[in-house]
Structures are given as structure tokens and as C-alpha cells.
N, C-alpha and C positions, 0 to 999 in steps of 0.2 A: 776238724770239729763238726760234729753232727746235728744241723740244728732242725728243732721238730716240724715236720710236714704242715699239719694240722693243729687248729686249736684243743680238738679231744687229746694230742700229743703232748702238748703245752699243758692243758690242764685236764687230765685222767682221770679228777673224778666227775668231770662232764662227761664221759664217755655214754653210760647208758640215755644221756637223751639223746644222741646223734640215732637208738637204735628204733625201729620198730613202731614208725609214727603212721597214722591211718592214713591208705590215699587219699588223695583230694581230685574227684573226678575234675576234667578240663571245665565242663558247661559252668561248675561250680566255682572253680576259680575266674573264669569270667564273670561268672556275677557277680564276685565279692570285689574281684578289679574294678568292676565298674561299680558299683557300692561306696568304698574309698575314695575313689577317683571324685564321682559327684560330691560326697561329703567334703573332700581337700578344696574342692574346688567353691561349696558353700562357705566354708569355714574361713578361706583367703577372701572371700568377699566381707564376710562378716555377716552374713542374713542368706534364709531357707529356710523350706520347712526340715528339713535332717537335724539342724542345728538344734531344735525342740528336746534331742536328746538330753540335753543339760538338764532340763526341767528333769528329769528320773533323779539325778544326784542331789536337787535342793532338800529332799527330804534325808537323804543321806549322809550329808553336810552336816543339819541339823540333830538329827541324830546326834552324831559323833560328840556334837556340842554337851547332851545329855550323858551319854555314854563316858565320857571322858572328868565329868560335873563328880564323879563317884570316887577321882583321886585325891580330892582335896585341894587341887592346885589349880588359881584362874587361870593362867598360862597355858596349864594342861587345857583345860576345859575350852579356852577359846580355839587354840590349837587342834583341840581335835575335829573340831568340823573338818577341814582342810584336812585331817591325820587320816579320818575315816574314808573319806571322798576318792582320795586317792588310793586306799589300801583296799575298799572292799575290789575293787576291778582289778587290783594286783592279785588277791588273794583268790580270785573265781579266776586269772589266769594261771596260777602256780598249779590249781586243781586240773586244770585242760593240759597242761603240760604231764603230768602224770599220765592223764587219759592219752595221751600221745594225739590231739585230735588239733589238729593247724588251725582249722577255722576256729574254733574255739578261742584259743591261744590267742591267735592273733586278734578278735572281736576284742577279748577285755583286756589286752595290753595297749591296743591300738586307744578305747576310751579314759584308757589312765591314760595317757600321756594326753591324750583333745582335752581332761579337766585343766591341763595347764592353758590352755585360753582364758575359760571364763576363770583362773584361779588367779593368772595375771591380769583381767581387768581390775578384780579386786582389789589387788596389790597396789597396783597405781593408782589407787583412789585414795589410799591412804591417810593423805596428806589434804587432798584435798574434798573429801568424804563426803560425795553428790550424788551417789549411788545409792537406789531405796534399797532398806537395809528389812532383813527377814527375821524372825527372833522367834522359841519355843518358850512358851509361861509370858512371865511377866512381860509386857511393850511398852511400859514405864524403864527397862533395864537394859535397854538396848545399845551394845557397844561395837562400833569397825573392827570387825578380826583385828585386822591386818594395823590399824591404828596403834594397837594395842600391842599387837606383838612385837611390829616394829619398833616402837617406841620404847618398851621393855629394854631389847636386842640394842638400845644405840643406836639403829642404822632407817630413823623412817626419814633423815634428808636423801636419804636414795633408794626410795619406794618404784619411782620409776624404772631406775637402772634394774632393780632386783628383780621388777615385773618383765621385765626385755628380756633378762637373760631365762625365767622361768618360760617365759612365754616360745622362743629360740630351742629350747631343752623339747617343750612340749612338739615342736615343730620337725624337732630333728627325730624325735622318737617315730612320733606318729609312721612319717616314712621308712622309717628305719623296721618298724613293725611290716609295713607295708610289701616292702622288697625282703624280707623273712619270709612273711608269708608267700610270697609267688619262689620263692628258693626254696621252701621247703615244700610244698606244695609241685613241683615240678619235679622235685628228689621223690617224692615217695610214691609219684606214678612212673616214674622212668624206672626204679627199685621192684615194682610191682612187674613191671612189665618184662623183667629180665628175669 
């Protein structure tokens, strides 16, 4: 039995992105290694100035809140803060990926997964809702995402546990992004170079 080499073998219609992705000089990937590195390293402490990144997504968050207000459903609507949050950096990564461009790629995949930090403090506040809370229009109307969604869902006596395991997800990606980027990033100069 033949079993396939590779994951473009396993799965063939990934084939064209293993192809024709832009080099990434070395200077450049050191800078971005060390870029990462210092952010992983603020972000397991929990405080830095890198960290400030989060503040670009509060309006984003909110956003999503209004954007989402146009379904008709408060579910939707609380849900889409969190919905948008995480999709617009998916969605400026799905476009870098076309561009074949690593850094790229790697920059807004690597911030979708860091929104799972501040998206898991939220979570486990849930329950105990201590957390100063931001709100678009009315500030008489202001309701905990995560209160509310959880509570919907059944499950806000394990607001903590859910915020562990988002938070774990977020952690595992981030690096996961991380060592993408120096593997592929080290592929398409040694590719160039041959």
C-alpha cells in the first residue's frame, strides 16, 4: 500500500499553494523572529507596549456589533463583535495567501489567533462581569457579550473552562503561525536560490 508523501498528496486541492510564494530575505526574517518573539514574550507576561495592538480591534469588535444589528437577531448581533474581530485578520490573511506573500500571511493570521487572549479574558468574566464594558449608541443598553451568549448556549457555569481552552487554541496557533512562517520563509529562499 502506497501511502502519500506529503500533505499536497493527501490533499491535492492544496496543491497550488505549496507553489510560487515570494522570497523572504533572511535580515527580514530576523526581524519578524524577533518581532514575534518580543510580542510572545509580552503577551506571556501579560503587559508591554506591543500589547496596545488590541486597542486597533476595539473598534472592530464594535463594529461587528452594528454590522451584525442588520440580521435581526440579538445573538447575531452580540456575537458579531467577536464574529468580526476575528474574521477581518482571517480575511486580510486569506488575501496574503493568494498574494503568495509569507509575511503578510503570517502578520494577520498570527493577530487572529493573539485576539484569543483578550477574547478569553472576556469569556471568563462572564459570570462574574468586572470588566469596564464598551458599548456603540445607547450606554443606558449595555449588555457582557459573553453573559449573554453564554447563557443563551446553556454553558455560562463554564465560562472559565471555555475561556482556557480559547485562550490554549489562541496560544497554540499563534506559534503554530510562527514556525509557518520561518518554514516557509526558509523554503522560498533556498527555492530561489536553486
Amino acid at each position: 500500500m502506497n501511502l502519500p508523501d506529503t500533505w499536497t498528496e493527501r490533499l491535492p486541492f492544496l496543491e497550488p499553494l505549496e507553489d510560487n510564494w515570494r522570497p523572504v530575505p533572511l535580515a527580514v526574517l530576523l526581524i519578524a523572529g524577533a518581532f514575534y518573539g518580543l510580542f510572545l514574550l509580552q503577551a506571556a507576561r501579560g503587559s508591554g507596549p506591543m500589547l496596545m495592538i488590541d486597542l486597533v480591534f476595539i473598534p472592530i469588535h464594535e463594529g461587528g456589533h452594528l454590522l451584525f444589528r442588520w440580521f435581526g437577531s440579538e445573538f447575531l448581533m452580540v456575537a458579531g463583535g467577536t464574529m468580526l474581530q476575528l474574521a477581518v485578520p482571517l480575511m486580510l490573511g486569506v488575501y496574503f495567501v493568494w498574494q503568495r506573500q509569507v509575511q503578510g500571511v503570517a502578520f494577520c493570521f498570527f493577530f487572529m489567533f493573539e485576539q484569543s487572549l483578550p477574547i478569553a479574558t472576556y469569556m471568563a468574566d462572564a459570570r462574574a462581569q468586572e470588566l469596564p464594558l464598551l458599548t456603540v449608541g445607547d450606554g443606558d443598553y449595555v449588555i457582557h457579550d459573553w453573559n449573554y451568549l453564554f447563557t443563551v448556549l446553556g454553558v455560562i457555569d463554564h465560562d472559565v473552562q471555555i475561556a482556557h481552552a480559547f485562550r490554549v487554541v489562541g496560544w497554540i496557533g499563534m506559534f503554530s503561525v510562527v514556525g509557518w512562517m520561518i518554514f516557509r520563509s526558509l523554503r522560498s529562499g533556498a527555492s530561489e536560490a536553486a
